[in-house]
C-alpha positions in Angstrom: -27.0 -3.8 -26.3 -24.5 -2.5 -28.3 -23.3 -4.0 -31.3 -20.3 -3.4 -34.1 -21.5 -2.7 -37.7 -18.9 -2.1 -40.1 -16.6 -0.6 -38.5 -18.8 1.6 -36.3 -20.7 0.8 -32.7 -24.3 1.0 -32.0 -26.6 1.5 -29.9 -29.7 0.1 -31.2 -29.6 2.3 -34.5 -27.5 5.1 -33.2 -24.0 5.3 -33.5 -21.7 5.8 -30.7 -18.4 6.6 -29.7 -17.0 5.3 -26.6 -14.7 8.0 -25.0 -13.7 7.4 -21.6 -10.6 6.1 -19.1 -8.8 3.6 -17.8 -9.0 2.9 -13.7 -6.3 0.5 -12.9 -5.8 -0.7 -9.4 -7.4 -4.0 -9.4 -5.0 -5.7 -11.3 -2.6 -5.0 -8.7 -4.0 -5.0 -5.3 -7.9 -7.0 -4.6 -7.9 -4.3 -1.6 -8.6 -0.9 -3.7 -10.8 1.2 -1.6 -10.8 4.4 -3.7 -12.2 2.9 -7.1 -15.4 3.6 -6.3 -15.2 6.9 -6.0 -13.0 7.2 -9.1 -15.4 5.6 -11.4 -17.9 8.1 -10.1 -15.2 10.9 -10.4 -14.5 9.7 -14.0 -18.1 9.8 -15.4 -19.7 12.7 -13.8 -17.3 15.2 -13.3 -15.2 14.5 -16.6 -18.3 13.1 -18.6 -16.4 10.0 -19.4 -18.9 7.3 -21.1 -16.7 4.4 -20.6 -14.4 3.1 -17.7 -11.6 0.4 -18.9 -11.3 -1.7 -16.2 -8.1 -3.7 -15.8 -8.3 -6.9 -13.6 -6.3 -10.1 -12.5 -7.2 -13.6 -13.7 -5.6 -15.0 -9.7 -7.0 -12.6 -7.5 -10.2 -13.4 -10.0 -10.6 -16.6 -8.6 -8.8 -15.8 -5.0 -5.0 -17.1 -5.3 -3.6 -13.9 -4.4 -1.6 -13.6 -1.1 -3.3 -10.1 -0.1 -6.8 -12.5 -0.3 -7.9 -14.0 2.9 -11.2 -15.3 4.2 -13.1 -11.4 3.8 -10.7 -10.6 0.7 -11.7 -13.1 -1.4 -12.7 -14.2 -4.5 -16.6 -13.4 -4.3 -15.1 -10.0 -2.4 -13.5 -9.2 -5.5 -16.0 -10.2 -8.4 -18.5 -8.3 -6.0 -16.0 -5.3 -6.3 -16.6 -5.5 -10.1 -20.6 -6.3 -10.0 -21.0 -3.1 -8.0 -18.6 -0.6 -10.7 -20.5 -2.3 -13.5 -23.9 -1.2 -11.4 -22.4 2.3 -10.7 -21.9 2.4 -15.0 -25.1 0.9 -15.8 -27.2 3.3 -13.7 -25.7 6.6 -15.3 -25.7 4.8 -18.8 -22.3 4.1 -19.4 -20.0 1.2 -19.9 -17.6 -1.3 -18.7 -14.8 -2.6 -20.6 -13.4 -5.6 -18.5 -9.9 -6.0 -19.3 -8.0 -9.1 -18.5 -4.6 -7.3 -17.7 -2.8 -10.0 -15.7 -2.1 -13.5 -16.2 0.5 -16.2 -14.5 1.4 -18.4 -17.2 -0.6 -20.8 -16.7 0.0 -21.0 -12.7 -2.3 -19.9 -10.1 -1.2 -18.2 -7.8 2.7 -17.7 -9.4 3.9 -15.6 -12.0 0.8 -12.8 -11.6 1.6 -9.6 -13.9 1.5 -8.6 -17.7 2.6 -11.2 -20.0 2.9 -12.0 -23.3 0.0 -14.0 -24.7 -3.3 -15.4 -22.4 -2.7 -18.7 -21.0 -4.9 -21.7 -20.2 -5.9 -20.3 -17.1 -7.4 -17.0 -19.2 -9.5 -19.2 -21.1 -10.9 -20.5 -17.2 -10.7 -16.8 -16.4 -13.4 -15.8 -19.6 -15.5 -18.8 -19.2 -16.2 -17.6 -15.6 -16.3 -14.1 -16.0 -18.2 -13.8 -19.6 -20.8 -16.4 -18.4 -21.1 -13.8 -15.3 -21.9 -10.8 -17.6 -23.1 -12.9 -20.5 -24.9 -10.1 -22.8 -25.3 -7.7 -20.0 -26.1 -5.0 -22.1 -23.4 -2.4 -20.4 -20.3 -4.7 -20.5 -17.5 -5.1 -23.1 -15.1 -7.7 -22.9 -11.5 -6.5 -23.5 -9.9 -10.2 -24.0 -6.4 -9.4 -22.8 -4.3 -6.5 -22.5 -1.0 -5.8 -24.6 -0.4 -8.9 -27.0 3.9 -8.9 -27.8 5.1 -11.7 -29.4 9.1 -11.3 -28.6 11.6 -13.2 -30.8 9.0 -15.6 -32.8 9.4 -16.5 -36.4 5.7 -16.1 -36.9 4.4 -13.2 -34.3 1.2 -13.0 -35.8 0.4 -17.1 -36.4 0.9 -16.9 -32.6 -1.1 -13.7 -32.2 -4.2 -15.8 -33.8 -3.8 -19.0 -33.0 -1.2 -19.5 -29.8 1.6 -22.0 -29.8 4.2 -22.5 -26.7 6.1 -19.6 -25.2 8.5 -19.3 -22.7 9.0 -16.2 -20.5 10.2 -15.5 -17.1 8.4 -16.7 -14.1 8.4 -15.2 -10.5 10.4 -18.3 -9.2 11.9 -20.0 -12.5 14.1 -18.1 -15.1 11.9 -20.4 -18.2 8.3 -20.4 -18.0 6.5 -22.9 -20.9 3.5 -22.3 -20.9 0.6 -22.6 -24.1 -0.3 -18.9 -25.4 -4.1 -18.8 -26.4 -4.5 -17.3 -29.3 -6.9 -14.5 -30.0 -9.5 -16.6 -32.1 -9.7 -19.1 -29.3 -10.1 -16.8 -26.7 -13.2 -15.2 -28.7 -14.2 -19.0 -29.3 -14.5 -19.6 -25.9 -16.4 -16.3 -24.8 -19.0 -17.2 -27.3 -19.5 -20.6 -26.3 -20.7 -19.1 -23.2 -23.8 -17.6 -25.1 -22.4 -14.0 -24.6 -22.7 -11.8 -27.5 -20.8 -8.8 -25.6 -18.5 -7.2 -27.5 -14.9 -8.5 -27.1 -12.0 -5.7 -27.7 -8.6 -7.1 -29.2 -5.1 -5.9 -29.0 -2.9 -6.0 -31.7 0.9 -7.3 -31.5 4.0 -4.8 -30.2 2.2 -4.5 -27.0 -1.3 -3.9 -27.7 -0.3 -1.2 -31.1 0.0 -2.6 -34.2 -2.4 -4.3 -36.4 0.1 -4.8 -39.7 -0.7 -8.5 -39.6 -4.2 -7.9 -40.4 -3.2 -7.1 -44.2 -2.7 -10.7 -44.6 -6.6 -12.5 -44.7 -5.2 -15.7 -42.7 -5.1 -13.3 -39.7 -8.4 -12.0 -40.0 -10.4 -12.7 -36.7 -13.9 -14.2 -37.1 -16.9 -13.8 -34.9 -20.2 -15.2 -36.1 -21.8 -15.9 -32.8 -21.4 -12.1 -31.5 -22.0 -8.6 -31.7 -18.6 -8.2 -33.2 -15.1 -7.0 -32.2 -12.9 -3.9 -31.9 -9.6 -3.4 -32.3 -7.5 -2.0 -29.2 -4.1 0.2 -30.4 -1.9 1.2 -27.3 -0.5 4.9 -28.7 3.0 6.1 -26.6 4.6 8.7 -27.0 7.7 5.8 -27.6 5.9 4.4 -30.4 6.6 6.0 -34.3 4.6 8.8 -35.3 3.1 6.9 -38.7 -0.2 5.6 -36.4 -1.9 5.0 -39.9 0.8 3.3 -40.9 0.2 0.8 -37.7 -3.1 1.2 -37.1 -5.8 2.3 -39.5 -4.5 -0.5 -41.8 -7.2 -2.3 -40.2 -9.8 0.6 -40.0 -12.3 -0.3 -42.9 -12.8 -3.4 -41.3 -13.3 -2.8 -37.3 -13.9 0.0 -35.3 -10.9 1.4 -33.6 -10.8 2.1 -29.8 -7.2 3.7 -28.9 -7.5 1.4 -25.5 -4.5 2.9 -23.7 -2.5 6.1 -24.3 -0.7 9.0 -22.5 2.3 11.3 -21.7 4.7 11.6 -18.8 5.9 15.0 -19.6 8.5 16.8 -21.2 11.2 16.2 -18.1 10.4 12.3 -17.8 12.8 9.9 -19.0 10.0 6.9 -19.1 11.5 3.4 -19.1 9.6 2.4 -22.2 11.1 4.5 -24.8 12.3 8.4 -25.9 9.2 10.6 -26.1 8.9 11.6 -29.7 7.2 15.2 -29.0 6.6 17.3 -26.0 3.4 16.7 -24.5 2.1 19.9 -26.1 2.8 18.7 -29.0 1.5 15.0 -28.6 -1.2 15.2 -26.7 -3.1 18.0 -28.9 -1.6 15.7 -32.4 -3.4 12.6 -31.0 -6.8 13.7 -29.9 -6.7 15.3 -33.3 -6.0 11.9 -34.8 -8.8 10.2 -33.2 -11.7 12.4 -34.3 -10.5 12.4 -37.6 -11.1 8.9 -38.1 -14.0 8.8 -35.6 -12.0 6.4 -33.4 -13.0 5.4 -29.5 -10.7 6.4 -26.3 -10.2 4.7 -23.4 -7.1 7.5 -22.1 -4.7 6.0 -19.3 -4.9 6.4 -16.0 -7.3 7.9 -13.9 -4.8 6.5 -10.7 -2.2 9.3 -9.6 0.5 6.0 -9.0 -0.5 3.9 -12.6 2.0 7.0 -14.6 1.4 8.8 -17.5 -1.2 10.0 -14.9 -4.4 11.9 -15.7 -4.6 13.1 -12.2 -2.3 14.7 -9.5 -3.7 13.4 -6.7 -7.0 11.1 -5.0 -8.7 14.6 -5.2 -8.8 14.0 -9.4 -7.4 17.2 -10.3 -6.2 16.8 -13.6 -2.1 16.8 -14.6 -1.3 19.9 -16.3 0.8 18.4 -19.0 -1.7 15.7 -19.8 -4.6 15.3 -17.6 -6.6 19.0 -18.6 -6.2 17.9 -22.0 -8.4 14.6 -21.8 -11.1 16.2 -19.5 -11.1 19.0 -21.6 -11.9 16.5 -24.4 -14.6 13.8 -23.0 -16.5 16.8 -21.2 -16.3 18.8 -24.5 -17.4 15.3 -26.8 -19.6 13.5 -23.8 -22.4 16.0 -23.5 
């Protein structure tokens, strides 16, 4: 089972990188008939060792209005058990990502939020008691952290405290954020040691708070915890600046990242450098601090793409460069 020393991950007593992709789908639609065949796609054509795996905590537990008596809840987690079978046979790894939330609503409100919400915590004891220390699962606690507007982001970060945000049928949402140390709290009270993988603030990048010892995140009960950083194009060049801050202390797993090309005028932000110029700079990066990958997305509709199409060829201005780099790292 592997387990963080450090700031490096073992196997047993060899170190590892993970170096793999993202599949999203499942967070979106409980229906996905393709991700099987991506997942194998992923791992044995382009040698990655790790699949992130983004999921909802509704269509989780069935609220979902796509989920009917055969598309259900058990349809669903059985979609999951069978990808985490598909990994475990070719000895490679999950990382279970809890993408979506509702602010604390079933069925309302399902997409990227903020902070987790009460319903995360039900969402973790279910689905960490499920793969409770199965050794081939990581637990990525929740997706992109971004504390908007607070006095104290990172207080927030750690701890939670009351939020509002927009809900699908309601301008103000309240809800109570979870805080990180909670939501680790109540994956180990579970009795799972897996390895839980947590964002930073400034949607999933950033890990400046963690210069102040207050915010330092404890886990005594389990094999330990890595630190996700979310690297766009959008974001400032300085990445060790924002993220190996924290690098002594955990190891690093750059959990999302991509480019849309040089003619894309992405909704998130100006694109700093060509993708020529980016995409060669950050793979760079990584190995020279030994970090993990988890690229995004191995979905030709979840954009900056790695592939064209359902046939996986890889995007010219982003995609060769990734499978170029797990086959050339994953031998």
């Amino acid at each position: 089972m592997l387990k963080v020393k450090n700031n490096k991950i073992y196997d047993g007593e060899c170190e590892i990188r993970l170096l793999g992709v993202n599949r999203a789908g499942l967070e979106w639609d409980s229906r996905d008939t393709r991700i099987f065949e991506s997942i194998t796609q992923a791992c044995d054509d382009w040698k990655a060792n790790i699949i992130r795996l983004p999921v909802s905590q509704d269509r989780w537990f069935g609220y979902m209005q796509e989920q009917d008596d055969v598309n259900n809840a058990d349809a669903y987690r059985a979609k999951v058990d069978k990808i985490v079978e598909l990994l475990a046979a070719r000895g490679k790894y999950l990382l279970l990502d809890l993408h979506w939330s509702d602010l604390g609503v079933w069925g309302k409100n399902s997409g990227q939020h903020m902070m987790p919400d009460e319903n995360s915590i039900i969402f973790w004891q279910n689905a960490a008691a499920r793969y409770c220390n199965h050794p081939n699962v990581l637990f990525g606690i929740y997706n992109e952290p971004h504390v908007d507007g607070e006095e104290s982001p990172w207080k927030i970060w750690k701890y939670g405290g009351m939020l509002a945000e927009k809900g699908s049928e309601s301008p103000r949402v309240e809800y109570r954020a979870v805080g990180m140390q909670e939501m680790i709290d109540v994956i180990r009270a579970t009795g799972a040691k897996n390895i839980v993988v947590v964002g930073g603030l400034d949607w999933g990048y950033t890990f400046e708070g963690l210069a102040n010892p207050e915010f330092e995140l404890a886990d005594p009960a389990g094999n330990g915890i890595i630190l996700d950083a979310h690297v766009y194009p959008w974001k400032r060049l300085e990445w060790d600046l924002d993220v190996t801050i924290a690098a002594d202390r955990y190891p690093i797993l750059v959990g999302e990242c991509g480019h849309y090309g040089n003619d894309a005028d992405p909704v998130e932000g100006v694109q700093r450098l060509p993708a020529e110029e980016w995409v060669p700079r950050l793979l760079a990066w990584i190995d020279e601090h030994g970090y993990n990958l988890t690229a995004w997305d191995f979905h030709p509709k979840a954009g900056p793409c790695l592939i064209k199409s359902f046939d996986n060829e890889p995007t010219d201005h982003y995609g060769v460069y990734i499978c170029d780099y797990l086959r050339s790292h994953n031998k």
